[in-house]
Phi, psi and omega in degrees: 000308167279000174288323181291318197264025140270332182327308180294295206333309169303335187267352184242042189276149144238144166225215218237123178277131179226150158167194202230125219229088197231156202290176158295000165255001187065001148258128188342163177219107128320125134093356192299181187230119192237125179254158147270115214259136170101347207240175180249026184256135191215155144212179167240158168298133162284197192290315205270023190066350172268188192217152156205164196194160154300088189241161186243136176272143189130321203270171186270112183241120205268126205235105184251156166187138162334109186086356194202163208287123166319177169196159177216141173254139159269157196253143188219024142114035156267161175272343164233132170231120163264150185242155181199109201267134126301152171270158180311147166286345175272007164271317190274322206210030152283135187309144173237114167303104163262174148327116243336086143149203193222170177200153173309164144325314188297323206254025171291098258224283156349156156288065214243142151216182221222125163238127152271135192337326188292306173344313203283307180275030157281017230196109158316123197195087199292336162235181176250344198284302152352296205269308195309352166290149169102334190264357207224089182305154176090355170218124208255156172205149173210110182257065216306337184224149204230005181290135184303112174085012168219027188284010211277181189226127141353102194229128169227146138263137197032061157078005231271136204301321213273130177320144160291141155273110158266141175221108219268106173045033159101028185210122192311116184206144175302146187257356176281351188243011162288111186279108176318009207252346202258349195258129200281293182181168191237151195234127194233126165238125168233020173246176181290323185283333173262014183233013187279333165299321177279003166075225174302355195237031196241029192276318164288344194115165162216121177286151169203133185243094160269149184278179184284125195266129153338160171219155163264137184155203148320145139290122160267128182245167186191143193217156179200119201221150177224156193187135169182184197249154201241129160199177141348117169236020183186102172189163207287146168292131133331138154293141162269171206291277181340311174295312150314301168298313271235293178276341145284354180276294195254037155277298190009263166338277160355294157290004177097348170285148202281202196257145178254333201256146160254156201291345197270325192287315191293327173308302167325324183279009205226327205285019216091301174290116191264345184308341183263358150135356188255142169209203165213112205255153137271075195302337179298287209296334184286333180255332172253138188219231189232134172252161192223166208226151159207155170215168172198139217235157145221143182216147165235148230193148177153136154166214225208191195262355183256345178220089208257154156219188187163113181252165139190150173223134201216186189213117166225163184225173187200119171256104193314185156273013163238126192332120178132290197273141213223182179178115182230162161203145167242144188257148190198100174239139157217160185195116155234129171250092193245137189282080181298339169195192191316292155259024195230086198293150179236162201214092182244094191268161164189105176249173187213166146196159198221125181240163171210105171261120195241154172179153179313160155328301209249159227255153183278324167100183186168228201246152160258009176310176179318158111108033156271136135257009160336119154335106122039264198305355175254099187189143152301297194290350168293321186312314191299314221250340174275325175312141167299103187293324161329353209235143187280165172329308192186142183236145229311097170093343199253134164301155182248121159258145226249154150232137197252146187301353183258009175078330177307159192275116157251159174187095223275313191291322200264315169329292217282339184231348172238000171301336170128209170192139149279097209229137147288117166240123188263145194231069173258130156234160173201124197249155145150160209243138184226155185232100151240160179259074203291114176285163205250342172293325187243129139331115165091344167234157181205173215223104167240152133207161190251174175214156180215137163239134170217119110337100135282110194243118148274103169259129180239118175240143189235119164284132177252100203221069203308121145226198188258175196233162140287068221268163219218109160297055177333135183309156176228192209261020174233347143245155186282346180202185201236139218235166164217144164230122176330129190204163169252157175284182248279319165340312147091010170273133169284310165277156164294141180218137164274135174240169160209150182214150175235129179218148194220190179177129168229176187212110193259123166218121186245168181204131162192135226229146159268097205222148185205133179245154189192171186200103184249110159065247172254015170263112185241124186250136150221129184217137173212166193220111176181138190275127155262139174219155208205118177243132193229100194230117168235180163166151189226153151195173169217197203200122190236153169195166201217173180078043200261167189247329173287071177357284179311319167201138212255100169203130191309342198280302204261019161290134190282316147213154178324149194252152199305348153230052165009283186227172174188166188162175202186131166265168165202167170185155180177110159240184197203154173255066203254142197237168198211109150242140182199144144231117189247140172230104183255151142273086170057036175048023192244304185254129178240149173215160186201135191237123147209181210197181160181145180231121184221154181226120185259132160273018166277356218195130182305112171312316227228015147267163166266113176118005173209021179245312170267159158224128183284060216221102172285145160257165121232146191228156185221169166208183169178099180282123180257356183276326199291333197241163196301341205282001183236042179271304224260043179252033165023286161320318185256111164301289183229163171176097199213152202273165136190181163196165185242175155172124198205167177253152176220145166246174205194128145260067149260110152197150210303140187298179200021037181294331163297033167203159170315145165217172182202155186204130176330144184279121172122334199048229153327329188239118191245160199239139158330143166217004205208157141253103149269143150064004159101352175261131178277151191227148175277165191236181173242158187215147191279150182251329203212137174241150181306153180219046163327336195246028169293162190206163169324113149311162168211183185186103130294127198225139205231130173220177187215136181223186149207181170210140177249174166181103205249169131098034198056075169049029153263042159188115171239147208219120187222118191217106231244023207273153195195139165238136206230139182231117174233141172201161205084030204269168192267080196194161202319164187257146168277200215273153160202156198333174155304304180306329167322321194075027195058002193243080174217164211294141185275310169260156202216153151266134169193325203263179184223166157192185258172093177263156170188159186131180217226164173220120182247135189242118145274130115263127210249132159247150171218189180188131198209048176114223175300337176287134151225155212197151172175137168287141184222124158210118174275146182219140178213162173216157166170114207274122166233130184214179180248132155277320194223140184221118159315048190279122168298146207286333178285338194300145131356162165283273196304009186237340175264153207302335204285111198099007194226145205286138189281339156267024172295168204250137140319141209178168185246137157292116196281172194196009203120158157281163166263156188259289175260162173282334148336297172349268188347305197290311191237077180222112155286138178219179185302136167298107188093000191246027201304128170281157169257218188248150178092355168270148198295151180225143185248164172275186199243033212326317211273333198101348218246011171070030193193140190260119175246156197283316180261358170256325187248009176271116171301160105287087214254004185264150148246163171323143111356292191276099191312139166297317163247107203219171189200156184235125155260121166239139178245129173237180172183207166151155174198113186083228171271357153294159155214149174231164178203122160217119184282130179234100197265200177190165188201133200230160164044077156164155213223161157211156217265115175314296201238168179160194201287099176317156161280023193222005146092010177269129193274156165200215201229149168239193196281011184241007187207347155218136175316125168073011188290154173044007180102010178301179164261148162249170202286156186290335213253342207250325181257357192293302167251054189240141154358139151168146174338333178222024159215056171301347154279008179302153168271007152242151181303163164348113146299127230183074159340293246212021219273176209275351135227203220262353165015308201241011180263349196286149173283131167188145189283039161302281202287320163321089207228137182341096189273000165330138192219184181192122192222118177269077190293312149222169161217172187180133191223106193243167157200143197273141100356131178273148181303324187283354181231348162296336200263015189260352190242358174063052151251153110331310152212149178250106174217155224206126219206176130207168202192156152192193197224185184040057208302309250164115161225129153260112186220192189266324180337165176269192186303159172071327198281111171307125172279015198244011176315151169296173204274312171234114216200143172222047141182172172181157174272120158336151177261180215257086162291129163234148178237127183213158168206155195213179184210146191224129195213125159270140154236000000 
């Protein structure tokens, strides 16, 4: 009896566990973490690996470390246990998603790198294009806009002129309509050997996203809801109305002219009462306000060793912080992977998604670079930055506008809610399904094919809905007050006008490969073989009508009559053919080597010369894991350590289809004029637009890289390191000027020009562990340089003005040199003819010598690209215990952006951002605050000027070209996880509970407000966006 009533004593007694915690190598493992599993007793391993710790028999003692495989013991009452840790298979001997298949880490020969899908959701993150900046050496990202459903990002690798290829679960697909909560993991290839397999469309590089997939096991469910606020994370300050007066008074003054606002008009504006006609608006702060964002993810997760599955369905929604403008899309994935018989896997994806973008009458606003030709004035945000602040809101009920030097009515608020509406609506699915086979006679080889259908429908409908305004006489210095007469707004439309449109696109894409993998001794074979076809079909078409008596309903049935261009459409089709070869070969996981090839045919290229409708474009990649050979076992330290370089060809057809043939379009364009009589009838005539080219052929761009990848101290330091030249020539493009004598009639497209990328991509990483803390670090750093080697540049340009040698986005400009101070200066300078500058106007250099500053001589290319050359990423994460943090910093050098510059209409002038009052504008607080002026001769903007007497300070120059570096605190996100003893009382497995947001923070040289990721010539745009969100991520 008393031996039975110690027995529970005995069975919860603890005593003390010891033992030694060493790599595969018999050497200690620092810091690992030895648990009591279910408990909250813990320790770590010392510098010699040991350990001691407080155990119960019965209980689970769980032994982790950062990089190398867990282990769990039941401990059944010894007193020492020693451990001997692997390393993980996922440090080393992670899966790499590549071209149509996959390979370990270790044995990548190539430039590929690899993020995981979790990464991506450290981050509010409404796209995926959005968030990968900052995470990948070697991809640049530039984001122009903060508008709902155009939040998207620019993406270039290495600098490279050619657009990325995405390619979505093995099928060329847009990555933006993805809800990223879906994503496994993304794959980025940038060199010629791992992206020379997709052939023509890999010249830019290639992203491939794969989505997430079954696991065998339990069903799992899992929601992820998020809710949070939108604003401004940049934008330059305004005058308020007092402030207004105050500096229009005195360009006034400047100009010599006397002063309009009076000290009784500035009282008016402050007093409150709007009824006397005065106010003091903040239009900025009034058209952009807080916008708000929420998405929400479900997922179902689950399967059997014959069968895997994986759903999910999700929502996001986006109000912008300007009025109007809106943005929702619901997401709908399923991927089953199932083993139908002995050898025979089935493979089935099918996603949908459905978007709706809504926004006024009138556009959200954006860049006015070459070939935009939207109006100036039709933009909110041009509105936001032109209203007159002095002026209320609205005098009973009506709007009040502003006048602008072109007489149009602005009013930013009445754009955004009476202008009418826009609303897009998208419809996508995309399927596809795959069969391999393991044939069962040869070990290792087997027989697919995939199938892909993918579908898109677009309805787009545009309301137009003209109302009235209050227009505003500005006060002049002979009148006492300031007048309004009832007006339409800045359109000048009289009917209400509808447009509605249907547009569609489908894509039939097949693949199908032969591959086969084997392992003879220390010898490892892969081989594949496979035809791609590619069928492509769209077409649109719409119906515009005017005169509607209804508001309530915007329907063409119910138009009085048709619009001056009634209807319109257009079809397209096009397909393609492609061949895939690749063979990898390893030796004892030492020497690696890898042959791929592709053969492609563009109908974009003449059939029936030889030599210029396919193309061949080979790779070879070589490696050697040197960590791998006998003379480097006494390197300890070093985990992996392996060389490799490439060289390969990539090819690019952009250029318009059937540019080899001849083309022709009615004299008149859409709407053509008579030009001819038969027969007593005028008939319209045609005209050639494009003369034949039989011998265009494939751009190409051979390209060479060289790396290594490390791995030292047990993966607490990793090294991925990069140099590369990429040589493009043949490149495609309109033919330049020639001589008179031609008469004009020479081939419109041409291969001729050439250019050069070269430069590096370094990946650091750190992982630790310090008991219960773990921490760790990413910082990518990339550079990469682009110039033309060879340029049509005409035999009169300059030196300093032709393209050869110069980055193919350099901007044109007069070299700025400063202001002039006196009129001495002045006198002995060259400046523009008829064109006397006064003193505080940009003073230019002289290039040519001739004494005199020309327009056509002395402008340089002398601007660089919006897209810094250099640019770095930091990410810091950590957690301890049931915290976690995550903070991204991205950055960005060698590159500029342009206050002002070149219009789409190929005319330099000045925007609201470079000149006061322009156009009747309001102006940024930085332009008269720091402007020129007798008593303030150090300002840093030219002469304050109402009026000035030429066009002297409007010309693109690198006045204005101004250091576009940054440093940007991009995302951050702070979480903490629910202890399992207490989740598990509700039958969840987790609970976490989080908030993040992004664009936290930017530093730069710029003047205030100005984003450095802005579009390039713009005289408004919607911001991009700081957001604060907070979520719960909750499992069962």
């Amino acid at each position: 009896m008393f031996i039975l009533t110690l027995c529970p004593y005995f069975a919860y007694a603890q005593t003390s566990v010891r033992g030694k915690i060493t790599d595969t190598r018999g050497e200690p493992v620092i810091g690992a973490v030895v648990l009591i599993k279910g408990t909250n007793t813990y320790t770590a391993s010392d510098l010699r690996g040991n350990y001691t710790i407080s155990a119960t028999a019965g209980s689970v003692i769980e032994f982790t470390y950062l990089g190398m495989e867990s282990q769990a013991v039941n401990y059944t009452g010894q007193s020492t246990i020693n451990i001997t840790m692997k390393e993980s298979a996922s440090a080393l001997d992670e899966i790499i998603v590549v071209g149509y298949g996959t390979q370990q880490k270790s044995s990548l020969t190539g430039s590929v790198t690899q993020i995981k899908g979790s990464e991506l959701l450290k981050t509010p993150a409404t796209n995926i294009s959005s968030i990968l900046g900052g995470r990948v050496a070697g991809l640049s990202s530039v984001q122009e806009s903060g508008q709902p459903g155009a939040d998207f990002a620019g993406l270039r690798i290495r600098g490279s002129r050619a657009g990325v290829s995405y390619i979505v679960d093995g099928m060329p697909r847009s990555i933006n309509d993805i809800d990223p909560n879906d994503v496994e993991s993304v794959s980025i290839l940038k060199d010629a050997s791992s992206a020379a397999v997709y052939g023509m469309q890999s010249a830019g590089g290639v992203i491939i996203i794969t989505t997430k997939k079954g696991k065998t096991g339990d069903s799992k469910i899992s929601y992820k809801g998020s809710v949070g606020a939108s604003m401004n994370a940049n934008f330059p300050k305004f005058l308020d109305g007092p402030g207004y007066a105050y500096w229009y008074n005195k360009a006034l003054e400047l100009d010599g002219n006397n002063p309009v606002f009076t000290a009784a008009q500035v009282g008016k504006m402050t007093n409150g009462d709007d009824s006397d006609g005065w106010g003091n608006t903040d239009w900025i702060k009034e058209t952009y306000k807080i916008g708000i964002t929420e998405q929400h993810n479900v997922t179902a997760t689950g399967g059997t060793d014959n069968i895997k599955y994986f759903a999910s369905l999700s929502y996001l929604d986006q109000k912008g912080n300007v009025e109007s403008f809106t943005f929702s899309r619901y997401n709908l994935r399923s991927n089953i992977d199932a083993k139908i018989a002995k050898n025979l896997t089935l493979t089935l994806g099918i996603a949908g998604s459905v978007s709706d973008t809504r926004g006024p009458g009138y556009g959200a606003g954006g860049s006015l670079a070459a070939g935009v030709s939207t109006p100036d004035w039709l933009s909110v945000a041009e509105q936001a930055a032109y209203a007159h602040p002095y002026l209320p809101m609205s005098i009973g009920g009506v709007p009040v506008a502003s006048r602008n030097a072109y007489n149009n009515a602005i009013n930013p608020i009445a754009a955004a809610t009476l202008s009418g509406n826009h609303k897009t609506v998208s419809n996508s699915i995309q399927t596809n399904i795959s069969l391999k086979w393991d044939m069962p006679w040869v070990e290792g080889l087997n027989l697919k094919f995939t199938g892909g259908y993918d579908r898109t429908g677009t309805v787009s409908k545009n309301f137009s809905t003209p109302y009235k305004v209050l227009l505003e006489t500005i006060p002049s210095s002979t009148t006492a007050d300031i007048s309004y007469a009832l007006t339409t707004d800045a359109r000048n439309q009289v009917d209400r006008t509808l447009g509605e449109g249907y547009s569609q696109w489908s894509r039939v894409l097949t693949q199908t490969s032969l591959n086969y993998a084997n392992i003879f001794g220390k010898h490892n074979v892969d081989a594949m073989f496979l035809m791609e076809s590619r069928d492509y079909g769209s077409n649109k078409f719409a119906a515009y009508g005017k005169g509607f008596y209804f508001t309530e309903l915007p329907e063409l049935n119910m138009a009085r009559v048709p619009s001056d261009s009634p209807i319109s459409g257009s079809s397209d089709a096009n397909r393609s053919l492609g061949f895939v070869g690749r063979v990898k070969y390893d030796y004892d996981n030492r020497y690696l080597a890898e042959l791929s090839a592709r053969y492609d045919g563009s109908y974009k290229f003449a059939g029936n010369v030889s030599g210029k409708r396919w193309g061949l474009f080979p790779s070879l990649s070589v490696g050697w894991r040197i960590s791998n050979e006998e003379f480097f076992r006494g390197f300890d330290f070093v985990d992996n350590l392996k060389i490799r370089g490439s060289v390969g060809v990539l090819g690019s057809d952009p250029v318009s289809p059937y540019a080899f043939l001849s083309t022709m379009s009615f004299i008149g364009g859409a709407n053509p004029t008579p030009q001819v009589i038969f027969n007593g009838q005028q008939q319209n005539a045609l005209m050639t637009t494009a003369i034949a080219n039989p011998n265009l052929t494939w751009e190409k761009m051979v390209s060479y890289n060289f790396g290594f990848d490390a791995s030292l101290w047990s993966r607490k330091l990793g090294v991925e390191f990069d140099v590369f030249y990429n040589y493009t020539w043949d490149i495609l493009g309109a033919q330049g000027a020639m001589p008179g004598s031609m008469g004009g009639y020479y081939t419109t497209y041409i291969n001729n020009n050439s250019v050069d990328s070269k430069g590096m991509d370094l990946m650091l990483t750190h992982d630790n562990r310090v008991g219960a803390f773990h921490y760790g670090a990413k910082l990518n750093i990339s550079y990469a340089k682009t110039r033309y080697l060879k340029y049509q540049d005409s035999p009169n340009t300059p030196d300093y003005a032709k393209r050869i040698g110069k980055s193919p986005w350099a901007m044109p400009g007069l070299v700025a040199i400063g202001l002039f101070q006196s009129e001495a200066e002045i006198d002995n300078s060259a400046y523009i003819q008829g064109a006397r500058p006064r003193p505080g106007d940009i003073k230019y250099e002289d290039l040519n010598g001739d004494g005199v500053i020309s327009y056509a001589q002395d402008r340089a290319l002398v601007g660089k690209s919006n897209r810094p050359e250099l640019t770095a990423g930091l990410d810091i994460y950590g957690g301890w215990k049931g915290l976690d943090f995550s903070m991204l910093f991205t950055a960005g050098a060698m590159n500029e952006i342009s206050l002002t510059g070149t219009y789409y209409n190929y005319n330099d002038d000045n925007t609201i951002y470079t000149r006061p009052f322009k156009a009747g504008a309001n102006s940024p607080v930085y332009l008269v605050e720091q402007s020129w002026r007798p008593d303030n001769v150090t300002g840093t903007f030219p002469r304050l000027s109402l009026t000035p007497p030429n066009t002297n300070n409007a010309y693109a120059s690198t006045f204005w070209f101004r250091d576009g570096k940054y440093v940007r605190m991009k995302s951050a996100q702070i979480g903490y996880t629910l202890p399992k003893n207490l989740t598990s009382k509700i039958g969840s497995d987790n609970i976490r509970l989080y908030v993040e947001g992004t664009n936290l923070f930017t530093l730069s040289a710029l003047p205030a407000g100005i984003d450095p990721e802005r579009p390039g010539v713009t005289n408004g745009y919607y911001p991009q966006q700081r957001t604060i969100m907070g979520g719960l991520t909750i499992s069962f």
